[in-house]
MARPA-156458 format. One record per residue (C-alpha): residue in one letter; x, y, z; residue number from 0. Coordinates in pm, whole numbers. Example, Ala and Ser with C-alpha at 12.3 -4.5 7.8 and 13.67 -1.06 7.14 Angstrom:
2
aa: A, x: 1230, y: -450, z: 780, i: 0
aa: S, x: 1367, y: -106, z: 714, i: 1
END
This chain:
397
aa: X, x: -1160, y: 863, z: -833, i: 0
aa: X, x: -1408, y: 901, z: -563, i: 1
aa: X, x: -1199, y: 702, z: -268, i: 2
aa: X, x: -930, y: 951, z: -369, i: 3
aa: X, x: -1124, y: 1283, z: -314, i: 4
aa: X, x: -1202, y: 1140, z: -20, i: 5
aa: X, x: -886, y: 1085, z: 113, i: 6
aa: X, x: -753, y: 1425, z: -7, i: 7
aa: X, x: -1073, y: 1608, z: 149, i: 8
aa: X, x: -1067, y: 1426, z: 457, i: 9
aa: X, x: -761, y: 1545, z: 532, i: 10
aa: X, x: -838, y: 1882, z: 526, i: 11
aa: X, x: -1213, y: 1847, z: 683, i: 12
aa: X, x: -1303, y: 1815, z: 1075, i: 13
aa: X, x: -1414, y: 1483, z: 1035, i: 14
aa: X, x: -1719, y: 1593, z: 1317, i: 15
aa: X, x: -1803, y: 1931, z: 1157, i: 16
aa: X, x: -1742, y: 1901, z: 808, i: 17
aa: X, x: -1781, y: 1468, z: 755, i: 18
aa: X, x: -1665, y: 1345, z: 425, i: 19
aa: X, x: -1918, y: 1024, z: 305, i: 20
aa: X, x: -1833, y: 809, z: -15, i: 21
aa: X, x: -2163, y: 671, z: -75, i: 22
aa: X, x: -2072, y: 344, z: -360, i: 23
aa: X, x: -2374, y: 202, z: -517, i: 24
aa: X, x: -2263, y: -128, z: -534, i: 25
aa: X, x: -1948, y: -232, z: -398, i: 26
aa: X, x: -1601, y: -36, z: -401, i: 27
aa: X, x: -1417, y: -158, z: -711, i: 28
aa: X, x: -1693, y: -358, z: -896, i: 29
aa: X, x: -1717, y: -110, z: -1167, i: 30
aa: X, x: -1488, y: 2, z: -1459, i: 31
aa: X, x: -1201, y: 76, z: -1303, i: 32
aa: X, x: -1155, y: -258, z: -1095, i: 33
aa: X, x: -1152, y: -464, z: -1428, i: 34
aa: X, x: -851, y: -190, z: -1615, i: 35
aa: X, x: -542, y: -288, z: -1637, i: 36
aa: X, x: -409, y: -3, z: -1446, i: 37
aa: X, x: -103, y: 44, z: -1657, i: 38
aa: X, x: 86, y: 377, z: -1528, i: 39
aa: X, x: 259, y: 559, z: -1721, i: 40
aa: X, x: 353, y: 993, z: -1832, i: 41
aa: X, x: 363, y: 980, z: -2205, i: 42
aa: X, x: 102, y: 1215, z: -2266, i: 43
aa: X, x: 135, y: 1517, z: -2507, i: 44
aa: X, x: -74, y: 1714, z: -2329, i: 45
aa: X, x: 156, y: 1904, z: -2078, i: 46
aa: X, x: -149, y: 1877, z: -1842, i: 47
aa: X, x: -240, y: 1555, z: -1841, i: 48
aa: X, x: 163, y: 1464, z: -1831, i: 49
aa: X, x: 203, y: 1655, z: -1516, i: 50
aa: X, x: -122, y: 1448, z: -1372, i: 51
aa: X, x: 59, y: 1103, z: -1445, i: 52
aa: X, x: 408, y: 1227, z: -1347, i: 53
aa: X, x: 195, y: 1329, z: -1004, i: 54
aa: X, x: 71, y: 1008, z: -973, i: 55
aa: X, x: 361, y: 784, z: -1016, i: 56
aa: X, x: 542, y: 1002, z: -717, i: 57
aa: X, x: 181, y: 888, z: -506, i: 58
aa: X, x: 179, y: 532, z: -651, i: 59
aa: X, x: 598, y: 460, z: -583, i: 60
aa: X, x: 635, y: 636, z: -208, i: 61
aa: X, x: 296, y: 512, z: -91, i: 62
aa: X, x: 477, y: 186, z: 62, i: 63
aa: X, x: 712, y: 377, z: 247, i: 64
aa: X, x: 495, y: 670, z: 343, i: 65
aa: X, x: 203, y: 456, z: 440, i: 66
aa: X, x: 324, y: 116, z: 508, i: 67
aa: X, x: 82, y: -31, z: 273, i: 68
aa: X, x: 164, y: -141, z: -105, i: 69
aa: X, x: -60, y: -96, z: -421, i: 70
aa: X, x: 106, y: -316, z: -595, i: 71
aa: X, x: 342, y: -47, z: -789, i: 72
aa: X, x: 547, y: -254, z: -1032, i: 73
aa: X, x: 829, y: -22, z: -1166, i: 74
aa: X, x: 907, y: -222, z: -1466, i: 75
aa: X, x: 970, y: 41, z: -1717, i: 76
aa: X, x: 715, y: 104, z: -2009, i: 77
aa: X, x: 848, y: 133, z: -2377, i: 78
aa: X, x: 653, y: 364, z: -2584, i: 79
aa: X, x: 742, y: 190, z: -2937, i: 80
aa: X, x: 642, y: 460, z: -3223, i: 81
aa: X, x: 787, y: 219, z: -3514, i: 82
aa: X, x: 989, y: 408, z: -3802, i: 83
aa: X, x: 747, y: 604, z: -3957, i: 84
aa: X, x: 893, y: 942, z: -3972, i: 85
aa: X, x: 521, y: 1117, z: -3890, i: 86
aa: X, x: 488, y: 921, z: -3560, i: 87
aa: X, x: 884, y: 977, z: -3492, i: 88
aa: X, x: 880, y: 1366, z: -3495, i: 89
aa: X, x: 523, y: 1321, z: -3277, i: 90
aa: X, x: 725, y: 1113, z: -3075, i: 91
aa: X, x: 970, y: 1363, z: -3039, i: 92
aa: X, x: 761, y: 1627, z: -2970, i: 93
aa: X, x: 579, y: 1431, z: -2681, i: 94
aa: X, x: 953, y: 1376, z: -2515, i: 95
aa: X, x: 1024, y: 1778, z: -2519, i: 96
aa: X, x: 728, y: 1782, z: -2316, i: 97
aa: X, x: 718, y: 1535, z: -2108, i: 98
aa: X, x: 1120, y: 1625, z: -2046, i: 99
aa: X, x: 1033, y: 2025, z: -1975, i: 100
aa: X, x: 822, y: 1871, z: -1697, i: 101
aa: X, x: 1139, y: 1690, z: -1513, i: 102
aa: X, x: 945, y: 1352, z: -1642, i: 103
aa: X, x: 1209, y: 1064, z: -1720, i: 104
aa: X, x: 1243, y: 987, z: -2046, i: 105
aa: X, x: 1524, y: 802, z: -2272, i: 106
aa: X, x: 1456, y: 834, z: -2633, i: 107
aa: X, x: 1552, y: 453, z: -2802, i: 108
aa: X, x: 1662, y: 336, z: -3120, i: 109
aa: X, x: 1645, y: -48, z: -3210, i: 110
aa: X, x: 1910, y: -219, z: -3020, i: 111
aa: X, x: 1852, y: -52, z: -2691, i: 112
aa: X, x: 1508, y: -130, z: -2773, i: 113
aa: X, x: 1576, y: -505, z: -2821, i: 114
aa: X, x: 1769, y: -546, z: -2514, i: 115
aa: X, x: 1500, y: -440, z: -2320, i: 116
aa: X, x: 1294, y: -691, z: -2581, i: 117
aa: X, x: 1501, y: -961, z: -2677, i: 118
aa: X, x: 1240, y: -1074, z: -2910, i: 119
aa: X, x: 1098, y: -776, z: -3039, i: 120
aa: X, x: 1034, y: -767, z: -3398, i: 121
aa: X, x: 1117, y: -431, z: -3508, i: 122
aa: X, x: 1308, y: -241, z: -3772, i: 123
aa: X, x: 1642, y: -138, z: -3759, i: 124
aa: X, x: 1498, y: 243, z: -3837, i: 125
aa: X, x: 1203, y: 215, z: -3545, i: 126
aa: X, x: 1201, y: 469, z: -3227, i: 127
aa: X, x: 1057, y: 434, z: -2931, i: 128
aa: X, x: 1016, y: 609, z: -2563, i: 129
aa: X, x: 1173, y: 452, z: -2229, i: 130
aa: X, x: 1012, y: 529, z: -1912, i: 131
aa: X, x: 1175, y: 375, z: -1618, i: 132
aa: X, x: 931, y: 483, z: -1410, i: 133
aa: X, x: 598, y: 339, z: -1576, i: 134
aa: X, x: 469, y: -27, z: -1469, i: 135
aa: X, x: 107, y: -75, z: -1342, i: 136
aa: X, x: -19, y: -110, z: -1013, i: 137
aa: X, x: -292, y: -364, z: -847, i: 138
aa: X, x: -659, y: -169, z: -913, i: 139
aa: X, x: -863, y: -375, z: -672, i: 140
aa: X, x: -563, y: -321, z: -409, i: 141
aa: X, x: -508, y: 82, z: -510, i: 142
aa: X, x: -902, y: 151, z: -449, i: 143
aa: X, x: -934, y: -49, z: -138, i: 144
aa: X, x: -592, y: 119, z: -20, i: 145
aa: X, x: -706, y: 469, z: -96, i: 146
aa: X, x: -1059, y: 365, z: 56, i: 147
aa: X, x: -846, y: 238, z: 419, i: 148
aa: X, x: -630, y: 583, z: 426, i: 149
aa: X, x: -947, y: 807, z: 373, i: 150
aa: X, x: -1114, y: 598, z: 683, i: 151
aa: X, x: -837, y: 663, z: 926, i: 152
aa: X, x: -851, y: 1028, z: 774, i: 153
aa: X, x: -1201, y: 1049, z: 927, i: 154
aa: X, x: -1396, y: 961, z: 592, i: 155
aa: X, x: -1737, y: 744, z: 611, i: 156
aa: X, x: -1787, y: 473, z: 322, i: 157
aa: X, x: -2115, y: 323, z: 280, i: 158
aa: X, x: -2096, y: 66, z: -9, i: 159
aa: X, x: -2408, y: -126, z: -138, i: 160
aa: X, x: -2636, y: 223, z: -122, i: 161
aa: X, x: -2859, y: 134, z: -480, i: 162
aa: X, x: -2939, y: 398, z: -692, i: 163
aa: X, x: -2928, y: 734, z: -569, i: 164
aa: X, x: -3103, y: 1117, z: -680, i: 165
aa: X, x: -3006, y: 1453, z: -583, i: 166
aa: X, x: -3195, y: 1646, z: -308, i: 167
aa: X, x: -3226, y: 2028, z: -430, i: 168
aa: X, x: -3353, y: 2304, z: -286, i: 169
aa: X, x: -3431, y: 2642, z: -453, i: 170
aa: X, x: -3226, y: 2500, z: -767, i: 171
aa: X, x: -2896, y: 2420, z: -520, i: 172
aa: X, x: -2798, y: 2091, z: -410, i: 173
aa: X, x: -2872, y: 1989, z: -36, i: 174
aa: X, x: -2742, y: 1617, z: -58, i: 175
aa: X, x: -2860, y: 1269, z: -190, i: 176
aa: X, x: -3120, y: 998, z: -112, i: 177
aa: X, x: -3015, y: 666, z: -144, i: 178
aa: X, x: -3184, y: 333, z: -113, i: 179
aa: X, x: -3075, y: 274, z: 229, i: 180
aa: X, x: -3052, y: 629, z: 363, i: 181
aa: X, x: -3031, y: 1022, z: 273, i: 182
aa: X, x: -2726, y: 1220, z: 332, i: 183
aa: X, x: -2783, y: 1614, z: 389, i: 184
aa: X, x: -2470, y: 1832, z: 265, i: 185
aa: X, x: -2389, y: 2164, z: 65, i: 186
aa: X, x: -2136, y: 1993, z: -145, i: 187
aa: X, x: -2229, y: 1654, z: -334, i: 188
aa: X, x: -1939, y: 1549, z: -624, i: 189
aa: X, x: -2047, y: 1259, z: -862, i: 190
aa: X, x: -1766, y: 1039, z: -909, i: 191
aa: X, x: -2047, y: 797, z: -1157, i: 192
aa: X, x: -1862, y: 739, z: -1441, i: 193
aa: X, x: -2050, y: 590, z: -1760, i: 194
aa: X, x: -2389, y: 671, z: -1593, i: 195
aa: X, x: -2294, y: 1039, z: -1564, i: 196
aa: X, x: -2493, y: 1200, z: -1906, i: 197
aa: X, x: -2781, y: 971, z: -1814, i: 198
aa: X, x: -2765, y: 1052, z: -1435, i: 199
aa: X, x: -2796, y: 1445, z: -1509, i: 200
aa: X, x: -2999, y: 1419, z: -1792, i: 201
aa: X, x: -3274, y: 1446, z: -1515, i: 202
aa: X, x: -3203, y: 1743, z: -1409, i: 203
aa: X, x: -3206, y: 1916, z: -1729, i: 204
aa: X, x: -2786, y: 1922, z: -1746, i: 205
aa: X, x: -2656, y: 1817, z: -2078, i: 206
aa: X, x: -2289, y: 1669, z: -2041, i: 207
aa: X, x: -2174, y: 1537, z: -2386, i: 208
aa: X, x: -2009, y: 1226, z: -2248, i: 209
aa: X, x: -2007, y: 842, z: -2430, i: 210
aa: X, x: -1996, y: 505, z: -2258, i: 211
aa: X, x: -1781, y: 266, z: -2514, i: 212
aa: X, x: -1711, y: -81, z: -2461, i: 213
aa: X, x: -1341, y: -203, z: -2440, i: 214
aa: X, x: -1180, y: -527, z: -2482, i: 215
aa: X, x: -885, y: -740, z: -2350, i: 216
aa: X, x: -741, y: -1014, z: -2395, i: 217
aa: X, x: -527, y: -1246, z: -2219, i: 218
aa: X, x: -260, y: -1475, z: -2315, i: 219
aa: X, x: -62, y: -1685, z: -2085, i: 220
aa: X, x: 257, y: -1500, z: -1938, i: 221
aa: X, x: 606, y: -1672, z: -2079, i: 222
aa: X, x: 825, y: -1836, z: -1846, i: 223
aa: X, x: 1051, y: -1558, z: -1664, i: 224
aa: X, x: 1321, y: -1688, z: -1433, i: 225
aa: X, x: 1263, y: -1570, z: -1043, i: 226
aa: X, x: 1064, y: -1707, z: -770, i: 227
aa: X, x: 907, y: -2018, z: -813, i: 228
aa: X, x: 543, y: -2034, z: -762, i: 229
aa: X, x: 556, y: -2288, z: -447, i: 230
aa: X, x: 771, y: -2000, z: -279, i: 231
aa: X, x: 500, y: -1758, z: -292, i: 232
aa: X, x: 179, y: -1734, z: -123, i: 233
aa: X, x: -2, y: -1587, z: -447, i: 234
aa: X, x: -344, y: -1635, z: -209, i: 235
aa: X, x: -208, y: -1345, z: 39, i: 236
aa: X, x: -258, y: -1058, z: -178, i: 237
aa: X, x: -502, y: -935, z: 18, i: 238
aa: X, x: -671, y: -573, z: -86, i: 239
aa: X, x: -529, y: -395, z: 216, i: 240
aa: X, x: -237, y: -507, z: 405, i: 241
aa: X, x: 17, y: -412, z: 619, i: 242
aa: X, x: 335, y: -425, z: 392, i: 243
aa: X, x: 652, y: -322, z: 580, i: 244
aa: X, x: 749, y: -596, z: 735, i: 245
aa: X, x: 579, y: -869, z: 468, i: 246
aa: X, x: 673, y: -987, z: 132, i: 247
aa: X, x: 378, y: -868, z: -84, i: 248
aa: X, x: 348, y: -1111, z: -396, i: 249
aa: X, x: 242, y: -794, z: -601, i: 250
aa: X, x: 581, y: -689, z: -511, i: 251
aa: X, x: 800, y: -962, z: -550, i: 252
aa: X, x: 610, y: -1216, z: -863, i: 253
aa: X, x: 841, y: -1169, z: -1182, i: 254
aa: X, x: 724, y: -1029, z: -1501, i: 255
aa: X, x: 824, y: -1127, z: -1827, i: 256
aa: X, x: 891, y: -814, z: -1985, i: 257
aa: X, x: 815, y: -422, z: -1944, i: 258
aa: X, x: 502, y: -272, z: -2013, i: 259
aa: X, x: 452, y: -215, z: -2394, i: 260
aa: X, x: 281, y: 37, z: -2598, i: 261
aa: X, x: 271, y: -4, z: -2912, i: 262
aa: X, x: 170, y: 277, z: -3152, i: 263
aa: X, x: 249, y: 156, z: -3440, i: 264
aa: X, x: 17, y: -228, z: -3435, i: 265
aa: X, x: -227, y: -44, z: -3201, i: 266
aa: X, x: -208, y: -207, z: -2895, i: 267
aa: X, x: -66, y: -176, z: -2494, i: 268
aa: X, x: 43, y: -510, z: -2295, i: 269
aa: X, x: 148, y: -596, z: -1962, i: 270
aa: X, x: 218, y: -886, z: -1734, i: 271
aa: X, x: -30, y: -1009, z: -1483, i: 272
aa: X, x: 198, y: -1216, z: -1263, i: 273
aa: X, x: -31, y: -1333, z: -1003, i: 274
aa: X, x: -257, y: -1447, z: -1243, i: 275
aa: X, x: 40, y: -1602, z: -1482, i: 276
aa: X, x: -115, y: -1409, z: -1811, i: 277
aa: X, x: -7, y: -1086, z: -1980, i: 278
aa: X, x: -313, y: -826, z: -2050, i: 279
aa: X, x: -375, y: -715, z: -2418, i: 280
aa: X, x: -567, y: -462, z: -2523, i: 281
aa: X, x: -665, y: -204, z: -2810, i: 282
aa: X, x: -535, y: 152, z: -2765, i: 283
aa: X, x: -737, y: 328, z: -3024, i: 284
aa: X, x: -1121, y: 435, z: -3007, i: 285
aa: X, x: -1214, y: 495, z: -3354, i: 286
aa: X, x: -1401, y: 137, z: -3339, i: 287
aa: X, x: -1527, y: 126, z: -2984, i: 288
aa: X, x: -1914, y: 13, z: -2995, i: 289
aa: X, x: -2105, y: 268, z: -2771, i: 290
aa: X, x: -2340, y: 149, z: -2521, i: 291
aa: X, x: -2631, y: 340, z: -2402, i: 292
aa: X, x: -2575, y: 241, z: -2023, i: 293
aa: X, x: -2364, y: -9, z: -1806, i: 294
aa: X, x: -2739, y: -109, z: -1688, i: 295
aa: X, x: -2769, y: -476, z: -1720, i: 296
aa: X, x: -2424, y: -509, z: -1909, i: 297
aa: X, x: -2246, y: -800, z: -1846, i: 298
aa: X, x: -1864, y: -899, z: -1931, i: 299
aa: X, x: -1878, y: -1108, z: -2246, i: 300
aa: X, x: -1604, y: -1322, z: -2457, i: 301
aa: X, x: -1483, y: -1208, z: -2810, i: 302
aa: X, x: -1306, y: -1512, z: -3025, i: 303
aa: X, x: -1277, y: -1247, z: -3288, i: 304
aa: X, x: -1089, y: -976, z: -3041, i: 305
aa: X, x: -882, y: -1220, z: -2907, i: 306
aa: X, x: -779, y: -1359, z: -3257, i: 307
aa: X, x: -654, y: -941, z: -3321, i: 308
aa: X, x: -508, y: -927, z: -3005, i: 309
aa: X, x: -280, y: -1227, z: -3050, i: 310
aa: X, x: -200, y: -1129, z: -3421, i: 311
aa: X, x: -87, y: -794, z: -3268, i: 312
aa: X, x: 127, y: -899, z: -2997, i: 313
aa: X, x: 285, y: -1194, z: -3141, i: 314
aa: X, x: 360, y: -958, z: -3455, i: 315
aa: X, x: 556, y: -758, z: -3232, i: 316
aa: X, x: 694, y: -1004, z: -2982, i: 317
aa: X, x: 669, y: -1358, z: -3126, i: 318
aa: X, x: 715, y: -1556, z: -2852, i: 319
aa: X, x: 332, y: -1507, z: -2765, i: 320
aa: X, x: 240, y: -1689, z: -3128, i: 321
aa: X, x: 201, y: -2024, z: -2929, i: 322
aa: X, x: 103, y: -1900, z: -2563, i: 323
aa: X, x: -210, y: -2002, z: -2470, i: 324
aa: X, x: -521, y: -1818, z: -2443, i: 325
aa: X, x: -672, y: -1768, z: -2169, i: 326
aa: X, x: -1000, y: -1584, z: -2263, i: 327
aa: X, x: -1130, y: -1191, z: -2300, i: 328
aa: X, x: -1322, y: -978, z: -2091, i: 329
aa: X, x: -1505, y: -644, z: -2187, i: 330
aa: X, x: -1541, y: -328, z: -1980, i: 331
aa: X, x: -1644, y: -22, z: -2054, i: 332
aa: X, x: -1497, y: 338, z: -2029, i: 333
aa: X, x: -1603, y: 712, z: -2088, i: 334
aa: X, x: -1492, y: 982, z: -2318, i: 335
aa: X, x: -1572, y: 1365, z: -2381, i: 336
aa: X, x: -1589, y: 1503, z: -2724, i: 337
aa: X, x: -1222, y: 1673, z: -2645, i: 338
aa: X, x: -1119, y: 1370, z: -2520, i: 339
aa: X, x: -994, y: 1567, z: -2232, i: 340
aa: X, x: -1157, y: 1476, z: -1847, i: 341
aa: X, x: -1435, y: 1702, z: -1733, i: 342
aa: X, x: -1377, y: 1782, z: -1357, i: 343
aa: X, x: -1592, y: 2084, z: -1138, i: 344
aa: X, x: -1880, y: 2214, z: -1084, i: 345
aa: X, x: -2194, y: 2235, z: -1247, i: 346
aa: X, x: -2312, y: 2588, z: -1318, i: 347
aa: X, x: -2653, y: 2529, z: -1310, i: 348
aa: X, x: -2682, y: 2323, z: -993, i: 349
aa: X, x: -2438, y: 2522, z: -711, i: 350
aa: X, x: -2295, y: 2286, z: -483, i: 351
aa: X, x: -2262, y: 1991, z: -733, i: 352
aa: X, x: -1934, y: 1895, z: -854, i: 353
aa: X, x: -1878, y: 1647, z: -1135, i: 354
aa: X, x: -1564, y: 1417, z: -1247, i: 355
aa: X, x: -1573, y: 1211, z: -1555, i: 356
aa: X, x: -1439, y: 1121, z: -1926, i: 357
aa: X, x: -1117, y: 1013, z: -1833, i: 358
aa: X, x: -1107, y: 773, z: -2157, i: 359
aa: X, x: -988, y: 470, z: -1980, i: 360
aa: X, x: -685, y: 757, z: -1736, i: 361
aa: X, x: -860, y: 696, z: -1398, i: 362
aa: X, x: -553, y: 568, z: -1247, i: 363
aa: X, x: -293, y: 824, z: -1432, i: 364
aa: X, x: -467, y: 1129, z: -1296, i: 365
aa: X, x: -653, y: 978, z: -978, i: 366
aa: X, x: -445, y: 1157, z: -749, i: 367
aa: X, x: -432, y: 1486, z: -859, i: 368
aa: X, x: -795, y: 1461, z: -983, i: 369
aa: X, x: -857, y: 1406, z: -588, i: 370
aa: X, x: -646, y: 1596, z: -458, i: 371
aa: X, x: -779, y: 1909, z: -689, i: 372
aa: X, x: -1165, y: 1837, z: -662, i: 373
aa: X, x: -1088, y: 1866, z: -280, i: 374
aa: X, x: -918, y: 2200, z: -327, i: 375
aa: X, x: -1189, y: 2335, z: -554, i: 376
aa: X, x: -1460, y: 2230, z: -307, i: 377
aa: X, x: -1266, y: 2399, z: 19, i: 378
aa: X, x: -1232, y: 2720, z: -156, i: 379
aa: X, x: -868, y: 2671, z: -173, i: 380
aa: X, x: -629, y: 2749, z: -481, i: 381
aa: X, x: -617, y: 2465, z: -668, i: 382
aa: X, x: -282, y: 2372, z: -749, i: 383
aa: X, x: -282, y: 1945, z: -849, i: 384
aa: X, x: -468, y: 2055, z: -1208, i: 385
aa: X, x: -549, y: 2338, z: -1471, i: 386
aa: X, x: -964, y: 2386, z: -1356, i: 387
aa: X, x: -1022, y: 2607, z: -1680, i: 388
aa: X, x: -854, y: 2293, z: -1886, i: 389
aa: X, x: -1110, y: 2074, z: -1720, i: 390
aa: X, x: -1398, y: 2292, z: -1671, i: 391
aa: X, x: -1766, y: 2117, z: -1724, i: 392
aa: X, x: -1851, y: 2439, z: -1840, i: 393
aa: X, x: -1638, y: 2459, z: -2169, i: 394
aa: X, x: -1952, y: 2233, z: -2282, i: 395
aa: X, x: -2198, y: 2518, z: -2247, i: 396
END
């Protein structure tokens, strides 16, 4: 999020009168949203959040040929698989009117078009489901450090490795931030700090009712797929940021076993890591999340007994990962608002400070229009890439 209100506010700022600085704590990526599996996709019910993630995908697929550089956009479909429950059908249904009314592209699937996308999809003869042929995932680590590159040569300053940071206020409005290594003087600061958000502006008497939970995944090792063999790849040149036009990029070319997968029904999303030969598993529902108090001294941690559930669910569904092998879990962490919906603008009670958080494990569905917005809202132009009032911090108040 904050490389890509960067980017979209460099390009509209004098880079000598009106600087933009992303000031990163640590390093760019090394939080949250490098570990995600970045799976992109516009099934939302929500007309605005479907309009966000049919944004994006336009950003993530022309970026190669607009930019020359590659984010590792995989357009291999994703299947939203509601099973034959007639509840989840009409919801289904619903969803499609309104992702359709917003020129997304969407096929609605019975079983055997379903099962030649799957050929080993267990499924019932009665179950629905939701083609997009536009969903995939992209490469996280690559999008951020692409977004980072394209706000440089826009004029943006990054400054990674800055510690902890506080506001600097004067008379009650924001002035800039003080950092570990330096101070940065400006009338507009936006916190792009995820999970440490509440505790962050808790200090300064702001109450944001946001919660950190920990998320799993899984990973199981990717079946064989016909396609490249591995000795005619250079799997070690996928470099963060590189010139793609006149290279083959192994994010582009390594062959993936199947579409993405989400799958309402058992509970779960999955897609193919190619690169790294495994396919990603990993819970789609909340309800059970453990919340953490603050990503402060976490560390990633293994889970036999999540990675016995994730290979139940998968191989319930698609059987031929009952006797892949496992290749380990990893935990992250994520943050949601009470509406579930992201909170994104200012902050009444400090002028000048802008927030964006809560986007309940979304970052990369919305990223662009969340940038491209914040950067509207902050030039005092009419902001167009989301609904503000839908978004609003101050619907909390």
């Amino acid at each position: 999020m904050g490389t890509c209100t960067a980017l979209y506010a460099a390009k509209n700022c004098d880079a000598l009168r009106e600087p933009v600085v992303l000031v990163e704590r640590d390093s760019l990526a090394s939080g949250a949203s490098g570990r995600t599996s970045a799976i992109v996709h516009q099934g939302f019910a929500d007309r605005t959040m479907a309009g966000m993630a049919r944004d994006a995908v336009k950003v993530y697929a022309g970026m190669r040929s607009s930019t020359g550089r590659s984010l590792g956009y995989r357009r291999t479909g994703a299947l939203i698989l509601a099973g034959d429950d007639p509840n989840a059908i009409a919801e289904l249904d619903a969803n499609i009117e309104v992702q359709r009314s917003l020129a997304i592209d969407v096929i609605r699937m019975g079983a055997e078009e379903m099962r030649q996308l799957f050929p080993s999809i267990d499924i019932s003869d009665e179950a629905i489901g939701a083609w997009q042929p536009e969903g995939g995932f992209i490469d996280p680590a690559r999008t951020i450090s692409v977004f980072a590159s394209l706000a440089r040569e826009n004029g943006a300053t990054i400054r990674e490795r800055s510690g902890s940071h506080k506001l600097l206020l004067d008379a009650g409005r924001v002035v800039g931030i003080e950092t570990e290594t330096a101070t940065y003087y400006s009338d507009n600061v936006v916190l792009a700090t995820g999970a440490w958000t509440h505790t962050f502006l808790s200090d300064y008497g702001v109450d944001i009712p946001m919660r950190a939970l920990k998320t799993r995944e899984s990973f199981l090792s990717m079946p064989p797929v016909e396609g490249l063999e591995e000795d005619e790849m250079d799997l070690e040149a996928s470099q963060l940021d590189m010139e793609t036009r006149f290279l083959v990029d192994p994010l582009d070319s390594a062959p993936v076993a199947h579409p993405v997968l989400i799958d309402l029904e058992r509970d779960f999303q999955a897609r193919c890591d190619p690169l790294q030969g495994r396919t990603r598993v990993e819970q789609l529902g909340l309800a059970n999340a453990e919340e953490i108090e603050s990503p402060d001294g976490w560390t990633p941690e293994q889970s036999e007994e999540f990675g016995g559930w994730a290979r139940e669910a998968i191989a319930g569904r698609l059987p031929i990962y009952t006797e892949q092998e496992d290749l380990g879990t990893h935990s992250a962490w994520l943050t949601v608002s009470p509406d579930g919906v992201p909170v994104v603008g200012p902050v009444d009670s400090i002028p000048g400070l802008y927030i964006m958080t809560g986007f309940s494990g979304r970052d990369f569905h919305l990223a662009p229009s969340i940038g491209e917005g914040l950067a509207q809202m902050i030039l005092g132009q009419p902001v167009s890439a989301f609904d503000p009032k839908a978004l609003s911090p101050s619907r909390f108040a």
